[in-house]
Structures are given as C-alpha cells and as structure tokens.
Short mmCIF file of the C-alpha atoms (twelve columns), coordinates in Angstrom:
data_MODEL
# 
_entry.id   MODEL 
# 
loop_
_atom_site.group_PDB 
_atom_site.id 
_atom_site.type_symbol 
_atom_site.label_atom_id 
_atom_site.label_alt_id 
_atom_site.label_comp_id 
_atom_site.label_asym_id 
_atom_site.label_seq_id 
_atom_site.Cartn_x 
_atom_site.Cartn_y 
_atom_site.Cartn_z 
_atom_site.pdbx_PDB_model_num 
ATOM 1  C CA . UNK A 1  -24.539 -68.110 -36.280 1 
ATOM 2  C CA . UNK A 2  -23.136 -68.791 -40.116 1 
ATOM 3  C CA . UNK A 3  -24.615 -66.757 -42.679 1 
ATOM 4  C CA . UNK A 4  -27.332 -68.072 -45.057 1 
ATOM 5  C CA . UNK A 5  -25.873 -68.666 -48.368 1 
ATOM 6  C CA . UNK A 6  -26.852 -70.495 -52.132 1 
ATOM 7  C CA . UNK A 7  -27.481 -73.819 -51.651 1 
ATOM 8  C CA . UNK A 8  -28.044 -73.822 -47.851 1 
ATOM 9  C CA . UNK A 9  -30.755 -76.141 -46.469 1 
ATOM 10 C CA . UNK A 10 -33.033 -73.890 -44.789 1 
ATOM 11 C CA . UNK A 11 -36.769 -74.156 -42.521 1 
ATOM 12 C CA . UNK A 12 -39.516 -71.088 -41.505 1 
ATOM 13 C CA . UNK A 13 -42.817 -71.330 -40.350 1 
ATOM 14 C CA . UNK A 14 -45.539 -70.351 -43.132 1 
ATOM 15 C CA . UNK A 15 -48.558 -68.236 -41.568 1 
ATOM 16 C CA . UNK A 16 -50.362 -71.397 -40.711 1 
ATOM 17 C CA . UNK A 17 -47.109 -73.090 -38.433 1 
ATOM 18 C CA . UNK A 18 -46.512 -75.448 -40.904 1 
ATOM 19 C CA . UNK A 19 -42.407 -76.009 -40.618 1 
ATOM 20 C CA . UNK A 20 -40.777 -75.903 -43.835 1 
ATOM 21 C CA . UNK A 21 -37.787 -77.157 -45.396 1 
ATOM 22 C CA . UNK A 22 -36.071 -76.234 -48.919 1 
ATOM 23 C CA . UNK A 23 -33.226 -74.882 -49.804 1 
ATOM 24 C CA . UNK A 24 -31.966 -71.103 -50.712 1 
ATOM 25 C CA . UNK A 25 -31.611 -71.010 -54.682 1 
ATOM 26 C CA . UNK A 26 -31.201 -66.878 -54.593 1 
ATOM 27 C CA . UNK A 27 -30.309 -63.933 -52.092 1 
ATOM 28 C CA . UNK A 28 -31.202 -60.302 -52.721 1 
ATOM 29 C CA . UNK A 29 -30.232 -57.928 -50.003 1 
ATOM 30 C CA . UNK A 30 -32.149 -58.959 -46.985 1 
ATOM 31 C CA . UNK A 31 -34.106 -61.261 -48.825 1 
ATOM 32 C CA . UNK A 32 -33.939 -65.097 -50.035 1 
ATOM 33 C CA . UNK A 33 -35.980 -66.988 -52.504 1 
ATOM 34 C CA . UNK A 34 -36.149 -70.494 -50.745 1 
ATOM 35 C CA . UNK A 35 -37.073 -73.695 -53.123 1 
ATOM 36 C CA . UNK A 36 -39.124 -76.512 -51.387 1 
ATOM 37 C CA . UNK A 37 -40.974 -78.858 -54.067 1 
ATOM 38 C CA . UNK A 38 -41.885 -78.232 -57.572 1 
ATOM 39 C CA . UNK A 39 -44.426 -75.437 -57.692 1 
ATOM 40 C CA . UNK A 40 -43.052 -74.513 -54.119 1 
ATOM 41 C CA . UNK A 41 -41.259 -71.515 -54.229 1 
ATOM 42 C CA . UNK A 42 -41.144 -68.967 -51.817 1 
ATOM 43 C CA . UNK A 43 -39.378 -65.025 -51.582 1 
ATOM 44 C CA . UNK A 44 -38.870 -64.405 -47.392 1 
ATOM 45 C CA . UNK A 45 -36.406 -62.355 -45.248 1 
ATOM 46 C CA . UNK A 46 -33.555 -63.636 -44.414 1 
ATOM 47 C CA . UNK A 47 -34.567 -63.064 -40.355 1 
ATOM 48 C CA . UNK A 48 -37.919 -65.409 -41.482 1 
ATOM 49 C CA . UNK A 49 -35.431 -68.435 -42.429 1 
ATOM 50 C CA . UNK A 50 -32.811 -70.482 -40.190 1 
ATOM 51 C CA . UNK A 51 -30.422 -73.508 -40.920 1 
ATOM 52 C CA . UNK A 52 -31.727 -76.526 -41.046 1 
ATOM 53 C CA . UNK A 53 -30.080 -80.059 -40.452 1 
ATOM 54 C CA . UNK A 54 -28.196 -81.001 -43.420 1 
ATOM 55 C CA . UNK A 55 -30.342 -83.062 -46.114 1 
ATOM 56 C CA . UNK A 56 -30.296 -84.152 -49.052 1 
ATOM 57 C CA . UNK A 57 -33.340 -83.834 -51.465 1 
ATOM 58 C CA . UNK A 58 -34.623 -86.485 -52.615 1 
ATOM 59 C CA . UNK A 59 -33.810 -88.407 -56.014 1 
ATOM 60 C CA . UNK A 60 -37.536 -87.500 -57.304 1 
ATOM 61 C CA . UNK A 61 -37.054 -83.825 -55.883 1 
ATOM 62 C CA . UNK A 62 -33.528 -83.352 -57.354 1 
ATOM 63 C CA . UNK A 63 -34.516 -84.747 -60.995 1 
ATOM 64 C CA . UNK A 64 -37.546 -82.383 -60.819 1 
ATOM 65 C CA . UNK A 65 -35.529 -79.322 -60.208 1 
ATOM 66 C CA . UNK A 66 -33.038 -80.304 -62.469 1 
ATOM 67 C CA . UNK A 67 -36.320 -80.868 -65.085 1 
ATOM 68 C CA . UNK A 68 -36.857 -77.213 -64.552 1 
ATOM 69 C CA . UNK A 69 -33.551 -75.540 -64.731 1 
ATOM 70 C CA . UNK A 70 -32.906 -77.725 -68.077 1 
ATOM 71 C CA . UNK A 71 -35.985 -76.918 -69.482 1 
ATOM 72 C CA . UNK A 72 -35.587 -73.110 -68.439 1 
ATOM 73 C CA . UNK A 73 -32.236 -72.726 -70.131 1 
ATOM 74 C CA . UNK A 74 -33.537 -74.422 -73.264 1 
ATOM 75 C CA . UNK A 75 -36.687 -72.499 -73.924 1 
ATOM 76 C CA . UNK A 76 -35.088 -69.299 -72.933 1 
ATOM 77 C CA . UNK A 77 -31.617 -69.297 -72.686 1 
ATOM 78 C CA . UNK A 78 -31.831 -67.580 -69.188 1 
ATOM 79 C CA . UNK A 79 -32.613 -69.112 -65.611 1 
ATOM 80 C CA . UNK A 80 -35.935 -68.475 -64.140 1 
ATOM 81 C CA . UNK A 81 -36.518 -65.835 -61.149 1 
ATOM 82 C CA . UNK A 82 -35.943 -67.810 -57.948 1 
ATOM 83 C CA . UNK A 83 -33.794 -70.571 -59.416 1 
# 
C-alpha cells in the first residue's frame, strides 16, 4: 500500500458512515489534517484515512481554497493550521 502523503486524495467514514473525500493538506506523526470543502476540515489518524481514486476538485472548490490560503498569507503572513 503507498504511503499517504501532501496532496493525496484521500476518503474515511465520519461517525455517522457518511464516506468522505478531500485531500491531505498536513501530516503530523500518525496524524493527517484532511481538507474536504470550505469550512470542512478535519485532524484523523492516518489508519482512519485510505486512497481514494484520483480527482480533481472542482473549479469552485479549488478557487475557494486558493481564496483562503491567499487571504491567510495576506492578513498574517503565515499559513493557517491545517492548510
């Protein structure tokens, strides 16, 4: 199985079964903060989170991120946690 890295499109299963899909923006240890939608941002273990079929995000859902990161830089000269 290849290892989980930046930028990797990723799925788990939140505590209701919903599947979801995002991609890894950060890795700490055994740990990876996973990126799904603005507003939708979520820390898990790495064991919680799997490959998923390659994809591409959205033109609405790549401008958004890039939104934040832009913004984030700007008003504080430093990326936020998770991004």
């Amino acid at each position: 199985m290849k290892r989980i890295k930046v930028d990797d499109a990723v799925q788990f299963k939140n505590s209701s079964g919903r599947v979801i899909t995002g991609h890894v923006t950060k890795l700490e240890g055994a740990w990876a903060t996973v990126w799904e939608t603005d507003g939708s941002c979520y820390r898990l273990p790495l064991s919680a989170v799997k490959h998923a079929k390659d994809l591409t995000p959205s033109r609405e859902a790549q401008s958004a991120f890039d939104s934040i990161i832009t913004k984030a830089k700007l008003d504080q000269n430093v990326v936020p946690y998770g991004f």
